[in-house]
C-alpha positions in Angstrom: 10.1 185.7 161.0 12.7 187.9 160.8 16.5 186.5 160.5 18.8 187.9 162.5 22.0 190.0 161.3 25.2 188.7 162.6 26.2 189.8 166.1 29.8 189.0 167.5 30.5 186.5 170.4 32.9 186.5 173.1 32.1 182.5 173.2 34.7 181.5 170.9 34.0 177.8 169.2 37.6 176.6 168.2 37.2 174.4 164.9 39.0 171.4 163.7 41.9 171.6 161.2 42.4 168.5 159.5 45.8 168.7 157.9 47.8 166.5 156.0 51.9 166.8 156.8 54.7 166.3 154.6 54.2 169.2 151.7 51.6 170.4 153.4 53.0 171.7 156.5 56.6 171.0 156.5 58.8 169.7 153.6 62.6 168.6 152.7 65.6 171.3 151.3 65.6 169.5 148.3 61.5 170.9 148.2 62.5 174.1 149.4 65.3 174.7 146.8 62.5 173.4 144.0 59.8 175.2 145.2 61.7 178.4 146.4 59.5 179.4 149.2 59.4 182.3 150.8 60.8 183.2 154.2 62.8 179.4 153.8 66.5 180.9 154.3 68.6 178.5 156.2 68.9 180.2 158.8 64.9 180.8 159.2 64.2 177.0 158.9 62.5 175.4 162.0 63.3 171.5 161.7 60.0 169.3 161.9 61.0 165.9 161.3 64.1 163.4 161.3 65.3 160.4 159.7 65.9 157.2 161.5 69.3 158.6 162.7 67.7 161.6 164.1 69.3 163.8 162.1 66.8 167.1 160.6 65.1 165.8 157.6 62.1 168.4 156.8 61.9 171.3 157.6 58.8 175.0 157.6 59.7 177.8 156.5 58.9 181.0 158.9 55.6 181.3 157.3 54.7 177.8 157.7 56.0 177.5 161.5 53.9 180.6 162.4 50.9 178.8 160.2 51.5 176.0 162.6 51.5 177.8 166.0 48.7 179.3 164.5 46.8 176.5 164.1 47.9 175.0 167.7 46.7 178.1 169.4 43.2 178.3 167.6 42.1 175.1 166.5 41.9 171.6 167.8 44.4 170.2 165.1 43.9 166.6 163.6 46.8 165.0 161.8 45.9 163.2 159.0 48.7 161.5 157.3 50.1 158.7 155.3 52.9 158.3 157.7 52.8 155.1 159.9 53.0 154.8 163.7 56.7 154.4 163.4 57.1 156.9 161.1 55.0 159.7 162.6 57.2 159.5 165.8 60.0 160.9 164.4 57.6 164.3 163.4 59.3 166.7 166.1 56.4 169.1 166.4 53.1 168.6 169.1 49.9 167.0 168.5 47.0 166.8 171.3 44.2 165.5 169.1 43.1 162.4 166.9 45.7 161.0 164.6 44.6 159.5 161.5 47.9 157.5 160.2 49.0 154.9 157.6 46.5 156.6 154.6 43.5 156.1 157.3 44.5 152.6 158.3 45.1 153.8 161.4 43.0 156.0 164.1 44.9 156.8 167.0 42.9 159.0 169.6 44.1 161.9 171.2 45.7 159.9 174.4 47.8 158.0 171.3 45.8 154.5 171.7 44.4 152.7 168.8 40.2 153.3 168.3 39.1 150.1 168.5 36.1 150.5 166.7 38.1 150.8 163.6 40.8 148.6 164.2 38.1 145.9 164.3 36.8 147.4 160.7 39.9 147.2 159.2 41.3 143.8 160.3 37.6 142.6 158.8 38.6 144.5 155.6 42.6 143.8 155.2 42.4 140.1 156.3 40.6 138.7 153.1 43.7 140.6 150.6 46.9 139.0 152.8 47.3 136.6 150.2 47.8 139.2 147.5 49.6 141.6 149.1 52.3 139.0 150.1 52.0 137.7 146.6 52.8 141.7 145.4 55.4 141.7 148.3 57.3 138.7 147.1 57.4 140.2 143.2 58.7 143.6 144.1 60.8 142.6 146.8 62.5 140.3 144.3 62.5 142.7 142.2 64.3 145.2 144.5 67.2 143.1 144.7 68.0 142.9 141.5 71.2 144.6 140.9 69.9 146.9 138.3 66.5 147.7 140.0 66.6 151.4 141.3 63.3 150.6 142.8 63.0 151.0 146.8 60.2 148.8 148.3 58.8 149.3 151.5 55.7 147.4 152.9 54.2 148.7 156.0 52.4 146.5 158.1 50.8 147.0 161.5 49.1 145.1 164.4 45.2 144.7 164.2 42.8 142.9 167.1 41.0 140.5 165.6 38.2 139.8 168.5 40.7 137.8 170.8 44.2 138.5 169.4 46.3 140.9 167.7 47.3 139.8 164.2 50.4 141.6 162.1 48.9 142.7 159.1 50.2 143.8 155.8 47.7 147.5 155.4 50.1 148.4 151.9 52.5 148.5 150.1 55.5 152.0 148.9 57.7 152.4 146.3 60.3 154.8 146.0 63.0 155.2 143.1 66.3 155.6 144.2 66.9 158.5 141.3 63.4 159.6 142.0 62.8 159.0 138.9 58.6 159.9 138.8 58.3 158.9 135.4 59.5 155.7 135.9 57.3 155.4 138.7 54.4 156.0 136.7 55.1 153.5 134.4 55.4 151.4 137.2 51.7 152.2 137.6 50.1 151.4 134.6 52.1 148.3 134.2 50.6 147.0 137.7 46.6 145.5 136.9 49.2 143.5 134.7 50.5 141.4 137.8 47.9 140.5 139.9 44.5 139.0 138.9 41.8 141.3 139.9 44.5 143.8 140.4 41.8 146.9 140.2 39.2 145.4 141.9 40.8 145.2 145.1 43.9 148.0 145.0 44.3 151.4 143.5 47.4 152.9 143.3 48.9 156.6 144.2 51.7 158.3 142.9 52.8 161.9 143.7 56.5 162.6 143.0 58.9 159.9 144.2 56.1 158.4 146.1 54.2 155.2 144.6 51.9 153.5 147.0 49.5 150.4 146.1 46.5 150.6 148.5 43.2 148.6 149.4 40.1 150.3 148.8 39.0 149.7 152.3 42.2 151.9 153.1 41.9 155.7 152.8 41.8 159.1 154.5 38.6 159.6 153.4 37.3 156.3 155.2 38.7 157.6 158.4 37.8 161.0 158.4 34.1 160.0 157.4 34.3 157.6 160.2 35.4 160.5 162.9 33.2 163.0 161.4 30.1 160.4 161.9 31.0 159.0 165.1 33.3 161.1 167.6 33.5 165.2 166.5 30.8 167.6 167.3 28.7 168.2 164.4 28.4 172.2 165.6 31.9 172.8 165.4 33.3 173.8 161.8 35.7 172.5 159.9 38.9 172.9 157.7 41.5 171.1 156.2 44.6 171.4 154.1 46.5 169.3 151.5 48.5 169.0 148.9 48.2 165.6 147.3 45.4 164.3 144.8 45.0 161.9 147.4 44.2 164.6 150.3 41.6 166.0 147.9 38.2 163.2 148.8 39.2 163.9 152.8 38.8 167.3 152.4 35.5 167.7 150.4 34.1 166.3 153.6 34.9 169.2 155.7 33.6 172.9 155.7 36.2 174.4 154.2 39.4 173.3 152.4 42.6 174.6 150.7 45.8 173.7 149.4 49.4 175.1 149.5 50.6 177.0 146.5 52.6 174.2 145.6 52.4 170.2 145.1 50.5 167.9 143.3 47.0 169.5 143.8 48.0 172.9 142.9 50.2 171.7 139.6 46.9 169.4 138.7 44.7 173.1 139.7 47.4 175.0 137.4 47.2 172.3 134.7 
């Protein structure tokens, strides 16, 4: 048998780009100004999200807004993304394909409703930890108040079907520093198997710069993208991804290809 050398085809298969967002794609001015990306003059910036006001918040650069267009034109582009339903509304730019959201908590298909299938999975997986989460809740949201905490806590809680209603569940749980203090945000870390028994068993925790997140194992990208990768994307058509975070990094070892921006948390731990 002979194999056969490579001929080109008009029949052009578009591939799936699985991309994470904020750092990835787009970021804020104070980013920019750190990072001192290329083509990022104000004048060139294309605005990609807003704040709750609805005033610009991130912004790409020239080279990441034709990246984008890009990607729109030639691939069938899946956002995967620690943002929330919420919070992924107020991304100004157009999606037309699955969304994973909430650190894979969510699955929205490409009409915007929830996949069932794995809402069902997850209420069966998040149910069990309420208790402790609200337990974690009550500590740092008592903690927040105090008049010398600079700590910003945030939990983000969605609605999940659990066979015969929908139930608001607490999926996890973000701090911020008001300073954006990392270090002390890493410290925070190590300090939290400390306040919770059986603290590692059920959570893990994710910091990347003023980000800290404390998560159920049962919730991750790289549940969700296994889970559309399995069960509702064609197996023939290739795959990509890109990322920045640590995080970002077991989602895209499950796709063909995969890359990272020449900046972030993933490139500093590459340079490292």
């Amino acid at each position: 048998m002979t194999t056969p050398f490579f001929k080109t085809s008009p029949d052009i298969i578009k591939p799936y780009a699985l991309m994470d967002l904020d750092d990835t794609l787009f970021q804020t001015q104070r980013k920019i100004d750190a990072w001192d990306l290329p083509m990022a003059e104000s004048e060139n910036l294309v605005c990609a999200t807003v704040n709750k006001k609805g005033e610009p918040l991130s912004f790409m650069s020239q080279r990441q807004a034709s990246f984008f267009n890009w990607l729109l034109a030639s691939t069938e582009l899946i956002v995967v993304t620690a943002r929330d339903r919420s919070e992924i509304k107020r991304v100004k730019l157009p999606f037309d394909s699955w969304q994973v959201l909430t650190h894979g908590a969510i699955i929205l298909t490409a009409d915007g409703e929830l996949l069932s299938a794995w809402q069902q999975r997850m209420y069966e997986q998040l149910s069990p930890l309420q208790d402790k989460l609200h337990q974690l809740s009550k500590l740092f949201a008592n903690h927040s108040e105090n008049d010398d905490s600079q700590l910003v806590f945030t939990p983000h809680i969605d609605s999940f079907n659990n066979g015969s209603a929908n139930e608001e569940l607490t999926i996890y749980l973000a701090i911020k520093h008001a300073q954006k203090n990392h270090q002390a945000l890493v410290e925070l870390a190590a300090q939290l198997p400390n306040l919770i028994r059986d603290f590692d068993q059920d959570f893990y925790v994710h910091v990347n710069a003023n980000n800290l997140a404390i998560l159920p194992h049962a919730v991750h990208k790289h549940h969700a993208v296994k889970f559309l990768l399995d069960h509702h994307l064609d197996s023939q058509r290739p795959s990509f991804g890109f990322g920045d975070s640590l995080a970002d990094l077991p989602f895209l070892q499950l796709l063909d290809w995969y890359g990272m921006p020449n900046h972030g948390q993933l490139h500093d731990n590459l340079n490292s």
